[in-house]
TIMI-2910 file (N, C-alpha, C, CB; in pm, 1 decimal, decimal comma, always signed):
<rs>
+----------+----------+----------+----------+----------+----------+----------+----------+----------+----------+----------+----------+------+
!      n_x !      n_y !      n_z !     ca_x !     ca_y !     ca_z !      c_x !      c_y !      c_z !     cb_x !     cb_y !     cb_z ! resn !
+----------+----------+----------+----------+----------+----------+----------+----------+----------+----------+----------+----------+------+
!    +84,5 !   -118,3 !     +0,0 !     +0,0 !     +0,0 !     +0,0 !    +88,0 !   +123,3 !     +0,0 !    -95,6 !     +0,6 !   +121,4 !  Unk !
!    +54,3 !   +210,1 !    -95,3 !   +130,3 !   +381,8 !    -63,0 !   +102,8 !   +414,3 !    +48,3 !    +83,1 !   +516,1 !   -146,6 !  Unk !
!   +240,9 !   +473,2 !    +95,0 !   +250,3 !   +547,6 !   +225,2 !   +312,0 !   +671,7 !   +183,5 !   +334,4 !   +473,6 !   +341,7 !  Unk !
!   +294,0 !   +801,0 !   +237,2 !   +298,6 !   +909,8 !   +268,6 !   +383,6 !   +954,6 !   +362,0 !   +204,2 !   +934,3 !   +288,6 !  Unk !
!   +496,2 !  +1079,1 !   +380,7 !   +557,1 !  +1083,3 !   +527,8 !   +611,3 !  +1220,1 !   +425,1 !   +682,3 !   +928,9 !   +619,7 !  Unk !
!   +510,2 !  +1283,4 !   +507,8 !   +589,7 !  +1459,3 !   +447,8 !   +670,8 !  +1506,1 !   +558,1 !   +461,6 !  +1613,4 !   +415,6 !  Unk !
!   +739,1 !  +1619,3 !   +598,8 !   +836,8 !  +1682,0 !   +693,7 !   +890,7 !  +1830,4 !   +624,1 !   +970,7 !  +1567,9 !   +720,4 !  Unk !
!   +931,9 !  +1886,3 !   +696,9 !  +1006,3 !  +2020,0 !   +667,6 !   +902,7 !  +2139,4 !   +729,8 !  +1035,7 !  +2040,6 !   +484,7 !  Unk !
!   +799,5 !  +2094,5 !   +780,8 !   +685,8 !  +2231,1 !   +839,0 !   +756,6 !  +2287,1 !   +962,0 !   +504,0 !  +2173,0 !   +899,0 !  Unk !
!   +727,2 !  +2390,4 !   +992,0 !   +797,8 !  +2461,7 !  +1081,0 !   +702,7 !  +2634,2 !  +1124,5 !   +960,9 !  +2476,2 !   +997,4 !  Unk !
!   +766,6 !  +2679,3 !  +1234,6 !   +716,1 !  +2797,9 !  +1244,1 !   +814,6 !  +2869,4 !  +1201,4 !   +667,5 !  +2833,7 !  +1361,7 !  Unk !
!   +774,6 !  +2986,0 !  +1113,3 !   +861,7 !  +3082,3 !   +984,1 !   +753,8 !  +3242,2 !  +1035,5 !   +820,3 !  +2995,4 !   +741,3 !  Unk !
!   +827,7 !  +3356,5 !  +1024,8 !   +833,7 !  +3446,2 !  +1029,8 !   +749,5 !  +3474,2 !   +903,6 !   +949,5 !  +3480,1 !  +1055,9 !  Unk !
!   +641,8 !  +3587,7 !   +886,2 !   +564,1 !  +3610,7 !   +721,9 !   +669,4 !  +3671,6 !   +645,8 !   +415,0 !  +3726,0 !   +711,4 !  Unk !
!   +701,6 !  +3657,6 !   +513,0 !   +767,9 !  +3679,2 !   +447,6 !   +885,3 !  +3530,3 !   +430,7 !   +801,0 !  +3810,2 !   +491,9 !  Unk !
!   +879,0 !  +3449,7 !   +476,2 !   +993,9 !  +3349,2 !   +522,8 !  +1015,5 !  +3234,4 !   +389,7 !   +938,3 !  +3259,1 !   +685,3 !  Unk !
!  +1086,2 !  +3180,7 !   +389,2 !  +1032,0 !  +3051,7 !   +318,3 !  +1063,2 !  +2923,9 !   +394,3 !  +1094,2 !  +3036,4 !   +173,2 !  Unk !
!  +1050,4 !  +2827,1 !   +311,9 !   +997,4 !  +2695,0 !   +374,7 !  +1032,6 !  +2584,1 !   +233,0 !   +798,4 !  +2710,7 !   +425,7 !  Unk !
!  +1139,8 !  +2494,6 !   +260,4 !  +1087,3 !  +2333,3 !   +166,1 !  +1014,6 !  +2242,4 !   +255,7 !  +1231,1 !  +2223,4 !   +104,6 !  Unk !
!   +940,7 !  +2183,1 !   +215,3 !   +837,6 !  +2045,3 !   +248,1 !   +920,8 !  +1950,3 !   +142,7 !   +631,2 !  +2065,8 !   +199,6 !  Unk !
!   +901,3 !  +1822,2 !   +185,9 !   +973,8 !  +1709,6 !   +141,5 !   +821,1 !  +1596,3 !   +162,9 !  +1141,0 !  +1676,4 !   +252,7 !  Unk !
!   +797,5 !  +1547,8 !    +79,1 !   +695,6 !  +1402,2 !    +95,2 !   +804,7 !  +1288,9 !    +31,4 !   +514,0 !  +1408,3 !    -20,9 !  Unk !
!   +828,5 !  +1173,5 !    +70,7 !   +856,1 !  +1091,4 !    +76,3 !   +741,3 !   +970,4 !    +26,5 !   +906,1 !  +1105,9 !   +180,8 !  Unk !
!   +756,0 !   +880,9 !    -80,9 !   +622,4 !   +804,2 !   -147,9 !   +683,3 !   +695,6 !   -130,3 !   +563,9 !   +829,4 !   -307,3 !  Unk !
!   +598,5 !   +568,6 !    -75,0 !   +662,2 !   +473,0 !    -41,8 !   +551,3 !   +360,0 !   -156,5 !   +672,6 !   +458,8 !   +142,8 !  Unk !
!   +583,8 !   +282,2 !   -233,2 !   +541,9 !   +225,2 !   -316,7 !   +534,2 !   +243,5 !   -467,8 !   +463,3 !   +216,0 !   -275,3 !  Unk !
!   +482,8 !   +179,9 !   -574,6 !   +497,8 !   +152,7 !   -720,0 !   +465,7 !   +350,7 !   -752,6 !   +350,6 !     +0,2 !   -797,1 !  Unk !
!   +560,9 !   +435,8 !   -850,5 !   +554,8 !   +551,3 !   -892,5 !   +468,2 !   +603,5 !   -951,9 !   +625,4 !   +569,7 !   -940,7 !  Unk !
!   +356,5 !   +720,0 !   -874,0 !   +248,9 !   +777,2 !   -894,9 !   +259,6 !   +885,2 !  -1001,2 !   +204,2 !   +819,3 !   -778,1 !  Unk !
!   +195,5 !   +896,8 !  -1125,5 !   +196,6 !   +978,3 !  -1208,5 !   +175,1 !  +1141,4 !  -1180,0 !   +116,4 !   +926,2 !  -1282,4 !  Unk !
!    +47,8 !  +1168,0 !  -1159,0 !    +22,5 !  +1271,0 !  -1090,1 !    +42,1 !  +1295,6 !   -920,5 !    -94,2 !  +1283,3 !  -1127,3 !  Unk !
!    +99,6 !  +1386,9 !   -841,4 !   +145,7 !  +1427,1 !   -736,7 !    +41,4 !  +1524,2 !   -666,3 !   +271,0 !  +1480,1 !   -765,9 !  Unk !
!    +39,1 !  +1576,0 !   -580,8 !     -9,3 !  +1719,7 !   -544,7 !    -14,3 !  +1711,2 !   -394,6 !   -161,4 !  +1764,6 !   -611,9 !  Unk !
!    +15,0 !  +1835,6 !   -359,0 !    -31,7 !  +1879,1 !   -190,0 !   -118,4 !  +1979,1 !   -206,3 !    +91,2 !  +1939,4 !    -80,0 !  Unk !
!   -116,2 !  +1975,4 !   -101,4 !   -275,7 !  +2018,7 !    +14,8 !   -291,0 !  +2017,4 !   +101,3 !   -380,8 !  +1973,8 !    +28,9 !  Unk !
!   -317,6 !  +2117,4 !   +157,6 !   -331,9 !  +2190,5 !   +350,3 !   -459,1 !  +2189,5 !   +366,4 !   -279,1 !  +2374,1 !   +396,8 !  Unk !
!   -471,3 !  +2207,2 !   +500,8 !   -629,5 !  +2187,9 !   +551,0 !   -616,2 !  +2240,1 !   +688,2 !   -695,9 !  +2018,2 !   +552,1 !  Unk !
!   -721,4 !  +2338,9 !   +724,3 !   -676,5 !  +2440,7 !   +845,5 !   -815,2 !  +2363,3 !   +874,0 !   -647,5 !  +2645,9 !   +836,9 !  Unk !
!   -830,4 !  +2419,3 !  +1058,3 !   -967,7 !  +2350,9 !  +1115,0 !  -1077,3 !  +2423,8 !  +1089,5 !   -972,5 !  +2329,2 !  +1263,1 !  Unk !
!  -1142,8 !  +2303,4 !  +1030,0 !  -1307,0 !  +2367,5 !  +1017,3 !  -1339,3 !  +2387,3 !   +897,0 !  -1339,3 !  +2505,8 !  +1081,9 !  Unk !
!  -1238,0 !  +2365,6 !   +776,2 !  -1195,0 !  +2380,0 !   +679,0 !  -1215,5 !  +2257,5 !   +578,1 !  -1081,7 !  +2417,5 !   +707,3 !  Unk !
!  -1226,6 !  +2225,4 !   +469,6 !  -1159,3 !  +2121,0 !   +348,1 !  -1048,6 !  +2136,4 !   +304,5 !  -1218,3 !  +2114,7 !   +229,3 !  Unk !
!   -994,6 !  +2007,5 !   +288,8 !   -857,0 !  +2013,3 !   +233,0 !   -868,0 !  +2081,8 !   +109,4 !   -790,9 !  +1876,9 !   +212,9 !  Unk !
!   -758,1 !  +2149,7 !    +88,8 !   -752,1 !  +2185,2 !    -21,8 !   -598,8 !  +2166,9 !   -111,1 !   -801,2 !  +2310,9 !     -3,9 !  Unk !
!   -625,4 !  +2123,6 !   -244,5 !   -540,2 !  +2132,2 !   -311,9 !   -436,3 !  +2280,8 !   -337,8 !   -605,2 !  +2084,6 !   -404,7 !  Unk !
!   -313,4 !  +2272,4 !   -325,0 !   -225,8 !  +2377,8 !   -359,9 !   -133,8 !  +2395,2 !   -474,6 !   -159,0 !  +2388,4 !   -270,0 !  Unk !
!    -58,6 !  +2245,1 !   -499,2 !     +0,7 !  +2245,0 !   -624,5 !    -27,3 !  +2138,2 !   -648,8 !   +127,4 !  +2274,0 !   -645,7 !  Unk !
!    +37,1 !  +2098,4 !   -785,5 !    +14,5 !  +1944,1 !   -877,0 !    +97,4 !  +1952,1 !   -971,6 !   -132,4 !  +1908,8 !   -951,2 !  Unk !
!   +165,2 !  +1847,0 !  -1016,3 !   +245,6 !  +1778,2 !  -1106,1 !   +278,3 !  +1672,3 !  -1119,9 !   +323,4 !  +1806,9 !  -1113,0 !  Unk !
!   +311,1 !  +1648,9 !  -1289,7 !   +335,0 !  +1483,7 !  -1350,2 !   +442,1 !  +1429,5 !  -1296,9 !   +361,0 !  +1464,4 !  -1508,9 !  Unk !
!   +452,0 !  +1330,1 !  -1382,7 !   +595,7 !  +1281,7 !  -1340,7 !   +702,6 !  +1318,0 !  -1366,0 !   +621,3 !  +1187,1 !  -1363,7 !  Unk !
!   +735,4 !  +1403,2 !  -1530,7 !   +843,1 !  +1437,3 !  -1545,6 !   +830,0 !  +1596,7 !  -1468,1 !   +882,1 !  +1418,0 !  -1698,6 !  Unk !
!   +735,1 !  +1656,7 !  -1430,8 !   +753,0 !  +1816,2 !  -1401,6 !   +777,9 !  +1899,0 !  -1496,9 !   +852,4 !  +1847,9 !  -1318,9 !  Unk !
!   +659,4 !  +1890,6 !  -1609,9 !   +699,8 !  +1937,5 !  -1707,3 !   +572,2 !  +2031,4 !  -1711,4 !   +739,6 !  +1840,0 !  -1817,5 !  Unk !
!   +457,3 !  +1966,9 !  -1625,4 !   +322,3 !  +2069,6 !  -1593,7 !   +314,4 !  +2032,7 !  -1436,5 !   +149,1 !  +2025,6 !  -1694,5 !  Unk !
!   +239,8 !  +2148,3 !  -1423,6 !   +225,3 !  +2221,2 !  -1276,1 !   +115,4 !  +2315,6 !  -1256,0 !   +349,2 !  +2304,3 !  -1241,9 !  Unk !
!    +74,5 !  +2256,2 !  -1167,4 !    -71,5 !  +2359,3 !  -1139,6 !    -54,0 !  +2401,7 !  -1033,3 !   -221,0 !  +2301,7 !  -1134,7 !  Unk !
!   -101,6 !  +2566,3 !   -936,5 !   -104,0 !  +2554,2 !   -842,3 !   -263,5 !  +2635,3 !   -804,1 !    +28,0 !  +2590,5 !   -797,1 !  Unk !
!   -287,1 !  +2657,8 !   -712,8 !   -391,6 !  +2764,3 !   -724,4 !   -338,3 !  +2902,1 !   -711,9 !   -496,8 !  +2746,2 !   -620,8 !  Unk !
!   -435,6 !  +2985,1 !   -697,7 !   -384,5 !  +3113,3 !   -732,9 !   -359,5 !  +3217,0 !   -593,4 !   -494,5 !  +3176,8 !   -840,5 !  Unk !
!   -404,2 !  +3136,5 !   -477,7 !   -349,5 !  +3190,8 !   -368,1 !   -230,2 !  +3185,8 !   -312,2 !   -403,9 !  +3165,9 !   -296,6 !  Unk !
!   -138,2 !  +3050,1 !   -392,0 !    -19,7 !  +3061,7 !   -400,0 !    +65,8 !  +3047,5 !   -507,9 !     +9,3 !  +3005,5 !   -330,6 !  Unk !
!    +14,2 !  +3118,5 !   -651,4 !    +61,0 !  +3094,8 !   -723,7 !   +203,2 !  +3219,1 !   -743,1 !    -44,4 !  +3068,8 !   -807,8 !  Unk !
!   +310,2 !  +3220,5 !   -786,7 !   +413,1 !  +3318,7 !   -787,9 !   +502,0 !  +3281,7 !   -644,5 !   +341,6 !  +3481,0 !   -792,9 !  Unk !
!   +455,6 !  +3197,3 !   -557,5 !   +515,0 !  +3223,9 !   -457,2 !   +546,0 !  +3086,7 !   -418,6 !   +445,9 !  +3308,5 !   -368,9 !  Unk !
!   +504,8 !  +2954,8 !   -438,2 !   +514,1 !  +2800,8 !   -442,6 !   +566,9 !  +2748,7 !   -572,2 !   +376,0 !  +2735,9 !   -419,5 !  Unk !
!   +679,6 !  +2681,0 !   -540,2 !   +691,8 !  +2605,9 !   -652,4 !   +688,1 !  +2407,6 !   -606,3 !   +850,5 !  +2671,3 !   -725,3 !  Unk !
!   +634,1 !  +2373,5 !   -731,5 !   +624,0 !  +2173,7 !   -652,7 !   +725,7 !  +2141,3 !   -754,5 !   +429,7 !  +2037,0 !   -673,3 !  Unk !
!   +810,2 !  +2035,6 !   -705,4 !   +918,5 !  +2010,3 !   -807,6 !   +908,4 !  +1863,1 !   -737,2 !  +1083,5 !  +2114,0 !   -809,2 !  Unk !
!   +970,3 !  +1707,6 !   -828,7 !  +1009,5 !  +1578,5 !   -771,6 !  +1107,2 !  +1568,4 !   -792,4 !   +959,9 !  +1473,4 !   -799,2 !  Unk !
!  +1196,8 !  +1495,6 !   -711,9 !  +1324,9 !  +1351,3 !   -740,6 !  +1261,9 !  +1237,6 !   -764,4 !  +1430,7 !  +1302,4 !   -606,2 !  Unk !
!  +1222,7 !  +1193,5 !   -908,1 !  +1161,6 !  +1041,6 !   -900,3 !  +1254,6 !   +949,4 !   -863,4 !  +1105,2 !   +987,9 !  -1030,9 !  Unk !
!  +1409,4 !   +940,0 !   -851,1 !  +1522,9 !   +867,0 !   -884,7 !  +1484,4 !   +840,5 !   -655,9 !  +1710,6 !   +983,6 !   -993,6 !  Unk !
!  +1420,8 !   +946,2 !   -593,6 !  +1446,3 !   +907,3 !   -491,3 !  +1303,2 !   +921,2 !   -389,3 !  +1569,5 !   +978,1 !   -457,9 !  Unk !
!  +1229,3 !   +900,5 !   -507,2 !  +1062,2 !   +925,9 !   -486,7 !  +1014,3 !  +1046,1 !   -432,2 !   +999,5 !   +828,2 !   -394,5 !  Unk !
!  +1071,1 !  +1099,7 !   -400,1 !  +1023,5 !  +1257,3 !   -317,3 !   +964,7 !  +1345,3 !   -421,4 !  +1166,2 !  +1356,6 !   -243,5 !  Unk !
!   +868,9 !  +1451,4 !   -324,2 !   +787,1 !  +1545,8 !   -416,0 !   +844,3 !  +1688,6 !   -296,2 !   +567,4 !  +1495,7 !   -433,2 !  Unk !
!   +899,1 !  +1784,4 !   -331,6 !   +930,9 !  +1874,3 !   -303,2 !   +830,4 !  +2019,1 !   -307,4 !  +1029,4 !  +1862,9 !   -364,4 !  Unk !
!   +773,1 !  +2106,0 !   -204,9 !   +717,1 !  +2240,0 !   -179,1 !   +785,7 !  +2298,0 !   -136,4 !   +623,7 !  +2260,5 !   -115,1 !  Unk !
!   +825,5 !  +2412,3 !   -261,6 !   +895,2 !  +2522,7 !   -216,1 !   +816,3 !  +2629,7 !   -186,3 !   +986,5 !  +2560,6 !   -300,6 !  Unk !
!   +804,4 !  +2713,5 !    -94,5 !   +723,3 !  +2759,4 !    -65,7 !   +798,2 !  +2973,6 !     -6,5 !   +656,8 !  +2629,1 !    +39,9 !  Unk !
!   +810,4 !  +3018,5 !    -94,0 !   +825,8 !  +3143,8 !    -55,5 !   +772,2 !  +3271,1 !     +5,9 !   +847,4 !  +3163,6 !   -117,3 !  Unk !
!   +784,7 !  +3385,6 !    +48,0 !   +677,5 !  +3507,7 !   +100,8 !   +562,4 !  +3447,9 !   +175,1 !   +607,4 !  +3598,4 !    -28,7 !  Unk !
!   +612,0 !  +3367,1 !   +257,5 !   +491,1 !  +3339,2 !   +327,7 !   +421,4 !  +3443,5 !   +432,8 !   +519,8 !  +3221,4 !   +395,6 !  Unk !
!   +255,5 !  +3411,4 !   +384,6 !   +179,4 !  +3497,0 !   +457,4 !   +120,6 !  +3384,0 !   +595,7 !    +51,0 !  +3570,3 !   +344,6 !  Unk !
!    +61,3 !  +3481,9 !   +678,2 !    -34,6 !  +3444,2 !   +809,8 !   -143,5 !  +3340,6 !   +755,4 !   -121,5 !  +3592,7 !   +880,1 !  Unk !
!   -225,3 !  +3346,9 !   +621,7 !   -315,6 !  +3277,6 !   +569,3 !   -267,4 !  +3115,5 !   +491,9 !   -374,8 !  +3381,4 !   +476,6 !  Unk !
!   -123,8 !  +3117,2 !   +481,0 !    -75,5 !  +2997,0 !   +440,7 !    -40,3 !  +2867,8 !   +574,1 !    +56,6 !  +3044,3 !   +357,3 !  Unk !
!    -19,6 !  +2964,0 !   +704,8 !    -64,4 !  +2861,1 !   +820,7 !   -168,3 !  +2736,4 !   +793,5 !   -134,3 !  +2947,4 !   +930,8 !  Unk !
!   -112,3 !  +2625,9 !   +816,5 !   -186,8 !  +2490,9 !   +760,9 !    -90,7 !  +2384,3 !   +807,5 !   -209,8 !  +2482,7 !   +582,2 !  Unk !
!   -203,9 !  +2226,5 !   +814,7 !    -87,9 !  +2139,2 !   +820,5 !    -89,5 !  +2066,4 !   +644,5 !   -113,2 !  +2010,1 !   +968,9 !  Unk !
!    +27,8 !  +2071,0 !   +626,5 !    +14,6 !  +2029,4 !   +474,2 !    +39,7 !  +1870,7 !   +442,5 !   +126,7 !  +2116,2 !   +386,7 !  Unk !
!    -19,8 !  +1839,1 !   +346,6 !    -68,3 !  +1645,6 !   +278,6 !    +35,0 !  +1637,6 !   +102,0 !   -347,6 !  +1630,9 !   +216,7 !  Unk !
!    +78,3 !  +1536,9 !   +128,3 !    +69,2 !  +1518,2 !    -18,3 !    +27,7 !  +1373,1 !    -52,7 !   +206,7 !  +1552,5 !    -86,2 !  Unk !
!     -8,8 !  +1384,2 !   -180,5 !    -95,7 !  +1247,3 !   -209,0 !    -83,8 !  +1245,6 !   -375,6 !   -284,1 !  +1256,7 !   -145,5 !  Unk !
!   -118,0 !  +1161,2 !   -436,8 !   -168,0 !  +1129,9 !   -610,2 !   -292,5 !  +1226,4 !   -638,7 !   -231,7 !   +942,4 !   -642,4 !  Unk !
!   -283,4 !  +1246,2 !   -738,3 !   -386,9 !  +1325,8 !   -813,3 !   -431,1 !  +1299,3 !   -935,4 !   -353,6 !  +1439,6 !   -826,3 !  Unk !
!   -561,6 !  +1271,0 !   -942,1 !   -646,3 !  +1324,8 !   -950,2 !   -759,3 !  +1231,0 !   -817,2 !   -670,4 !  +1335,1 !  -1108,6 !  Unk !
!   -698,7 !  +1152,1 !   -793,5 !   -787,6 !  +1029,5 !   -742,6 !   -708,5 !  +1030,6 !   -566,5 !   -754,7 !   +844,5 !   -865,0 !  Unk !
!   -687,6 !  +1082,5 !   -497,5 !   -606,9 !  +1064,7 !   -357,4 !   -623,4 !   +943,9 !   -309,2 !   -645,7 !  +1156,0 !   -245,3 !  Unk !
!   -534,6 !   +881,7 !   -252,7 !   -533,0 !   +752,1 !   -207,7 !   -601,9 !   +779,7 !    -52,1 !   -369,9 !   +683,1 !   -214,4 !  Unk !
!   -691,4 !   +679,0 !    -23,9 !   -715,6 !   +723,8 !   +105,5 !   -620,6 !   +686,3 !   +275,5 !   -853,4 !   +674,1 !   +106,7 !  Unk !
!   -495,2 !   +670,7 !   +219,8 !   -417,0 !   +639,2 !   +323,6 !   -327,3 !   +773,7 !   +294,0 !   -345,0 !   +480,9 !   +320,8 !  Unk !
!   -385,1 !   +885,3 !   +373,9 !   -297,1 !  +1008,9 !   +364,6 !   -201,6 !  +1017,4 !   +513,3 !   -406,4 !  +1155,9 !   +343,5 !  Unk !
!   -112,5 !  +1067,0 !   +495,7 !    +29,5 !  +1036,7 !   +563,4 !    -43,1 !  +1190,6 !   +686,3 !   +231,8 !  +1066,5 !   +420,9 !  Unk !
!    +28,5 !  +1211,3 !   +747,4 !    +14,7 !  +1287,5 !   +893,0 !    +20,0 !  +1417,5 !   +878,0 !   +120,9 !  +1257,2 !   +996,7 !  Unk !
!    +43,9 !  +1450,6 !   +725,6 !    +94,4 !  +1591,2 !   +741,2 !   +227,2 !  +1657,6 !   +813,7 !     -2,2 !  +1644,4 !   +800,1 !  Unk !
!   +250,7 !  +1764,8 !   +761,0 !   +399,0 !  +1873,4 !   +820,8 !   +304,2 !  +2021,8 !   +847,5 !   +569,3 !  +1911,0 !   +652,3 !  Unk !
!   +302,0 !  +2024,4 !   +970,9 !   +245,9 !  +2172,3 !  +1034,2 !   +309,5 !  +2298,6 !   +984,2 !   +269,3 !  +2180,9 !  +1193,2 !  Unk !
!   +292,4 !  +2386,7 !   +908,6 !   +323,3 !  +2507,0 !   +869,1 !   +279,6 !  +2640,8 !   +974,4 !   +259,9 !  +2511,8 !   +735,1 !  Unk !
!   +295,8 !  +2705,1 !  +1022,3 !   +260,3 !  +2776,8 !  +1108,1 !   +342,9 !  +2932,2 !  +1115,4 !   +270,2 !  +2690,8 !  +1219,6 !  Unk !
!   +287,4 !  +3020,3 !  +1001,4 !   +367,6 !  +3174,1 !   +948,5 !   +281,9 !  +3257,3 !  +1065,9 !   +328,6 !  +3244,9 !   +739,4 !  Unk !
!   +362,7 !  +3316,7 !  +1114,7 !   +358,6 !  +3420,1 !  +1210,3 !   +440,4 !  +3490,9 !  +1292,4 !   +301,9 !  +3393,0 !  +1271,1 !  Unk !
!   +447,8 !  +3643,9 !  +1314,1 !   +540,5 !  +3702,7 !  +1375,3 !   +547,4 !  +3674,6 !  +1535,0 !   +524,6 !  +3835,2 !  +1341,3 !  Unk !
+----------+----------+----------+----------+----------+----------+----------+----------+----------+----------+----------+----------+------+
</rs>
């Protein structure tokens, strides 16, 4: 079964940046994507990409300021995440896309504030 194990969340100053690292444990998922989910909230999707990283979606609340990049050679999916604001506070998921597997990994707590 895919397993999930993101890391790199942290408390960052607004303006700060931040990498997230997911780690994919099983046969290589075509489509990628993360997604944060604050309480009270739906998860929501933030970025997405194939396998080679040749397309990339993100939404537009963090678009200019996130980039999603992979190492397939070492399965990882990488969030770069720049200018962080107070509203990007979240714990963040990554999973397959379009279809999420329902064994989502624990999340990495993001937490921007002065």
């Amino acid at each position: 079964q895919v397993q999930f194990v993101e890391s790199g969340g942290d408390l960052v100053q607004p303006g700060g940046s931040l990498r997230l690292s997911c780690v994919v444990s099983g046969r290589p998922r075509y489509f990628m994507a993360w997604f944060r989910q604050t309480p009270g909230k739906e998860r929501e999707r933030v970025a997405s990409t194939n396998y080679v990283g040749d397309v990339t979606w993100y939404a537009e609340s963090v678009k200019g300021r996130f980039t999603i990049s992979r190492d397939n050679a070492k399965n990882t999916v990488y969030l770069a995440m720049d200018s962080l604001k107070p509203e990007d506070t979240a714990v963040y998921y990554c999973n397959e896309f379009p279809d999420p597997s329902d064994a989502w990994g624990e999340g990495t707590q993001v937490t921007v504030s002065s």
